[in-house]
Every structure is written in C-alpha cells, then in structure tokens.
C-alpha positions in Angstrom: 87.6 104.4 128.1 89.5 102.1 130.8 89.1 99.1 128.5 91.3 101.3 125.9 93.1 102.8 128.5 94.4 99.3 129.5 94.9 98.1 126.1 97.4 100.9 125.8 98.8 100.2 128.9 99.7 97.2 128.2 101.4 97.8 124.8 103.8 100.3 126.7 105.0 98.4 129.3 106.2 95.6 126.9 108.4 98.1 125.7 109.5 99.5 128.9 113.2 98.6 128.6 113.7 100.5 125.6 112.1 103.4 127.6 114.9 102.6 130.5 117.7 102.5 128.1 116.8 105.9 126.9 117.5 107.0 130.4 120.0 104.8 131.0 122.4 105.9 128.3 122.5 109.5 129.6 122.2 108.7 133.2 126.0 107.5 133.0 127.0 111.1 132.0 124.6 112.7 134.6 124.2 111.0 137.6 121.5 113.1 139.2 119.5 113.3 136.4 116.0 112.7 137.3 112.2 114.3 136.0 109.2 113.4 134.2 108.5 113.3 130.7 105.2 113.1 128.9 104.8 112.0 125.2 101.7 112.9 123.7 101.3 110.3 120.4 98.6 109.4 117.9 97.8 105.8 116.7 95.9 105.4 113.6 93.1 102.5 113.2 95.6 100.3 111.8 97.5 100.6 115.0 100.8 102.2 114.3 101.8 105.4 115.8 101.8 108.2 113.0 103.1 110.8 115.6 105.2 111.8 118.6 106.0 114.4 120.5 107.4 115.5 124.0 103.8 116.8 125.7 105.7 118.4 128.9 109.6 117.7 130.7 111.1 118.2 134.2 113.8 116.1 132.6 115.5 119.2 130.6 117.8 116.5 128.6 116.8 116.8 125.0 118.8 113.5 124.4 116.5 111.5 126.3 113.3 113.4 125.6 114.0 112.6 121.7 115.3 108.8 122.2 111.8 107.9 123.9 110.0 110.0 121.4 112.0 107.8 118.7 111.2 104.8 120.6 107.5 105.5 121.2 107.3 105.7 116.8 108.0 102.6 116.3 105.7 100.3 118.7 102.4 99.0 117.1 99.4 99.2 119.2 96.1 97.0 118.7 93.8 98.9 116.4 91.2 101.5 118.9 88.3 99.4 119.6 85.6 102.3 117.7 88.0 102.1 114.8 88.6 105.9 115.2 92.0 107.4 116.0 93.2 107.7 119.1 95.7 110.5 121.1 97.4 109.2 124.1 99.2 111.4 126.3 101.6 109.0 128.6 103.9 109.8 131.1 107.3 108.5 132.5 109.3 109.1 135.9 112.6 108.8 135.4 114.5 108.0 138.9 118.2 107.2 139.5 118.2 103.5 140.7 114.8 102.6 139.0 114.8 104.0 135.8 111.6 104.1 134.1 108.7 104.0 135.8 104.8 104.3 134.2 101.8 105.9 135.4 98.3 105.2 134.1 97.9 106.8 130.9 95.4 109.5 129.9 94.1 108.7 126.9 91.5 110.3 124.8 90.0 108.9 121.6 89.8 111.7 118.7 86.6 111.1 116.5 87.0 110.8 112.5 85.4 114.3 112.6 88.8 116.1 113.9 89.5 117.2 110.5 86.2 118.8 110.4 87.2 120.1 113.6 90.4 121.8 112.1 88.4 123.2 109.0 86.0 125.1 111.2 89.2 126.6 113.6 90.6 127.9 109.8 87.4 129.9 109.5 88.1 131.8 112.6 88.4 135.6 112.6 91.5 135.2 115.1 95.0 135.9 114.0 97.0 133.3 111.7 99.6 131.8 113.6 96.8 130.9 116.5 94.8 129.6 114.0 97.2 127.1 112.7 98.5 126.5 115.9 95.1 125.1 117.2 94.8 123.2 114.1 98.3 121.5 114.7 96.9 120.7 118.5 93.4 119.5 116.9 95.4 116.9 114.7 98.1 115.8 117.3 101.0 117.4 114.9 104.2 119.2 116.8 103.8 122.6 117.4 103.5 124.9 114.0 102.1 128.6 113.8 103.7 128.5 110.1 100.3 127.2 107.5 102.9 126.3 104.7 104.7 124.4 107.2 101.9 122.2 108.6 100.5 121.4 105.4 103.6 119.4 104.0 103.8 118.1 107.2 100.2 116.5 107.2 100.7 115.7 103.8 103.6 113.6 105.2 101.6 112.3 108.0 98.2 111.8 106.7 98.1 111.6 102.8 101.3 109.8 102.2 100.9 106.4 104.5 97.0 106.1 103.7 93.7 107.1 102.3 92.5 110.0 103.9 89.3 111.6 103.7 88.0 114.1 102.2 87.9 116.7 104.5 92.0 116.0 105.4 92.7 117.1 102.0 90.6 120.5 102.6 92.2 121.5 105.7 95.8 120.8 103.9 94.6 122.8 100.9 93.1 126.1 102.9 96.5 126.0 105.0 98.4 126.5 101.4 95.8 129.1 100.3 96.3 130.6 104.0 100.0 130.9 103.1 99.3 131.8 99.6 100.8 129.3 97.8 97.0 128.7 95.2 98.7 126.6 92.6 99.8 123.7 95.8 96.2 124.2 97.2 94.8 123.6 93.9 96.5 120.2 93.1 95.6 119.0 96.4 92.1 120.2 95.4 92.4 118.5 92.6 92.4 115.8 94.1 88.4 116.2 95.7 86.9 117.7 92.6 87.0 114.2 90.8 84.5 113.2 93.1 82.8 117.0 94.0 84.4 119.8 91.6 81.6 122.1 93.3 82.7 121.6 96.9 86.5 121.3 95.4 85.6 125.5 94.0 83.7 126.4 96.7 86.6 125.9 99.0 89.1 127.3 96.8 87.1 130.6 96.7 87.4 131.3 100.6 90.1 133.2 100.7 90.9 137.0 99.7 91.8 137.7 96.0 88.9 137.0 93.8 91.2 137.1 90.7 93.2 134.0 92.1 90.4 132.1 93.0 88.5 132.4 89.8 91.8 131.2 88.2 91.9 128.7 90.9 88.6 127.6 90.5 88.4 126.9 86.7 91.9 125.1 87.4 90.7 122.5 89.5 87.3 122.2 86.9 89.7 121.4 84.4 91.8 118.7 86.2 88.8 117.1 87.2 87.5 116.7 84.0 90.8 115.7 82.2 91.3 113.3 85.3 90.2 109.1 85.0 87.4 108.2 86.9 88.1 107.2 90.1 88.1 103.7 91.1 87.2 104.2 94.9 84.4 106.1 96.6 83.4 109.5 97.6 84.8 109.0 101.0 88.2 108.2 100.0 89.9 110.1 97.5 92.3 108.6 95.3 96.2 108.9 95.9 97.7 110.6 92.7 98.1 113.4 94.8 101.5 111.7 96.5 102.8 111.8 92.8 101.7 115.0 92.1 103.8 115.8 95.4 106.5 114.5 95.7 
C-alpha cells in the first residue's frame, strides 16, 4: 500500500496549482477564508478518475469545494498496480498566504468483488434508503438513499464508459426492481441472460410480486433468445444495453 500510496501522491501534487487556483479565486472575495477539504475519488484500471466527491469540509465555501472536485475529474492516474480499482480519500489545507497544502493520502484499494459486495447489502432485511445508501458508499458514488436514482447514476458511471461485469449489471437491475420500475430492470437483465438466462430469472424473481416477476422472467427468456450471440465472454457482457438506454 505505500508504493500505491506514493504513486498517487505524486500524480496530485503535479496538479497542485490547479488545486491553489481553486482557493485562490475565492480567497480574493474572502480573505479569512481558511479549512480543510477532503475529496474522496475512484480511479478505474485504466487510470482515469470515474468519480468525485467532497469526503468532509471545514472550508464551508461550496465554490471551492466543487472547483477542486471538478479539478480532481479530470487528472489521469497510472493504472493501480493489482489492476483492481482503487478509492482514494485525499486531503487539502487551505491557508491564507500558502494556499494549497497536501497531506499524505489514505488510500484504499477496492477489490473487483465490490459489486458483489453491494448485491449482498441489497439482500439485507434493513430499511431501503440505508440499504442504498451503503451501496452508494460500497461503490464510491455521491450520497443516494433514492434506488431509482443510483441506478441511472451507475449506469452513467459504470456501464456507459466500459465493460462492466456481470454482477454491476445485477446490483443496477435489483435497485430498479427495489424502486419498482421491472420493465428498466429487465432490459438491464437482458443484458446477462445472453450469457445466463437462469441467473438473469433467478434474480429477477427476488423481489415481492410474483405476478411481475413471472412476467419479468419470461421477458428476459425471450430477449435472450431473440438476441445475437455474443461476441465476448461470460465475464463481460455486451454493451447494447447503452442503446437500449439512452
């Protein structure tokens, strides 16, 4: 973990100064302005950052808070060394007369099974909104207790850029079932019944309603069989999904 740490470290303080503008800017309108402000962010294994967010402020200026955000989004890492993804929390001190000043950063290194991770908290007996709210934490999204929400979000975040795997498209689709939108989970489902239609119904039929999910389930059978074969393998499932979504 230091070796990645420092890798990391690195990266960000090559792009200090547009950290110190951020501050900068405002600071001309606020002299005493002054505070910490953590962004928590998540870089994929092709080294760009797929999300931002403000972790924690003492800063209390939202205009600064969002311009480092905006900053942090568009600076390319090197890819994580285990070719997983990795979730970095980093924080700045922002000081009158110095401007932006870096501490060591705390980063962890989320394992390809987080999605798994995510299904698992969705099978939980605790209410909704906490539910989807650990689910947003598990994947490094902004805060959401709304399932409907979160979904199109990850779709934006995790289908849309790349391949993902499988078991991104399952959490996505029990989020839509959780806010009871069946015909969006199945297309998504869809999607993982060309390669396991019985995995693809067996997920579909989780949720309350058994005359939706039979309807559901014969749904997704049929799309799967009027579907092409798919080029790719089981691990990555094919991308007419972004189509079927947009």
């Amino acid at each position: 973990m230091p070796g990645v740490v420092k890798t990391f470290d690195g990266t960000i303080r090559q792009h200090l100064n547009e950290v110190k503008d951020c501050y900068e800017m405002e600071l001309s309108r606020k002299p005493s302005l002054q505070g910490r402000v953590t962004v928590q962010f998540t870089i994929v294994t092709t080294g760009q950052v797929i999300t931002a967010v403000v972790q924690s402020s003492t800063l209390g200026n939202t205009r600064v808070e969002n311009c480092v955000v905006n900053a942090v989004r568009r600076w390319a890492f090197l890819k994580p060394s285990d070719g997983g993804i990795a979730i970095v929390s980093y924080p700045f001190n922002f000081t009158a007369g110095t401007g932006a000043l870096p501490e060591p950063a705390q980063a962890m290194v989320a394992p390809s099974s987080f999605w798994d991770t995510s299904a698992s908290i969705l099978r939980e007996r605790s209410d909704l909104p906490s539910r989807v709210a650990k689910v947003a934490e598990a994947v490094s999204a902004p805060k959401e207790t709304r399932p409907a929400l979160l979904a199109w979000l990850l779709v934006e975040h995790h289908l849309r850029p790349t391949t993902a795997p499988v078991a991104a498209y399952l959490v996505i689709a029990n989020l839509l079932k959780e806010a009871n939108s069946l015909d969006d989970a199945v297309r998504i489902l869809s999607e993982v019944a060309l390669f396991d239609p019985d995995l693809a119904a067996a997920e579909l039929r989780r949720p309350t309603g058994r005359r939706r999910q039979a309807r559901g389930s014969a749904e997704v059978e049929r799309r799967a069989v009027d579907s092409p074969s798919p080029t790719s393998g089981p691990t990555n499932v094919p991308r007419c999904v972004l189509g079927c979504l947009s």
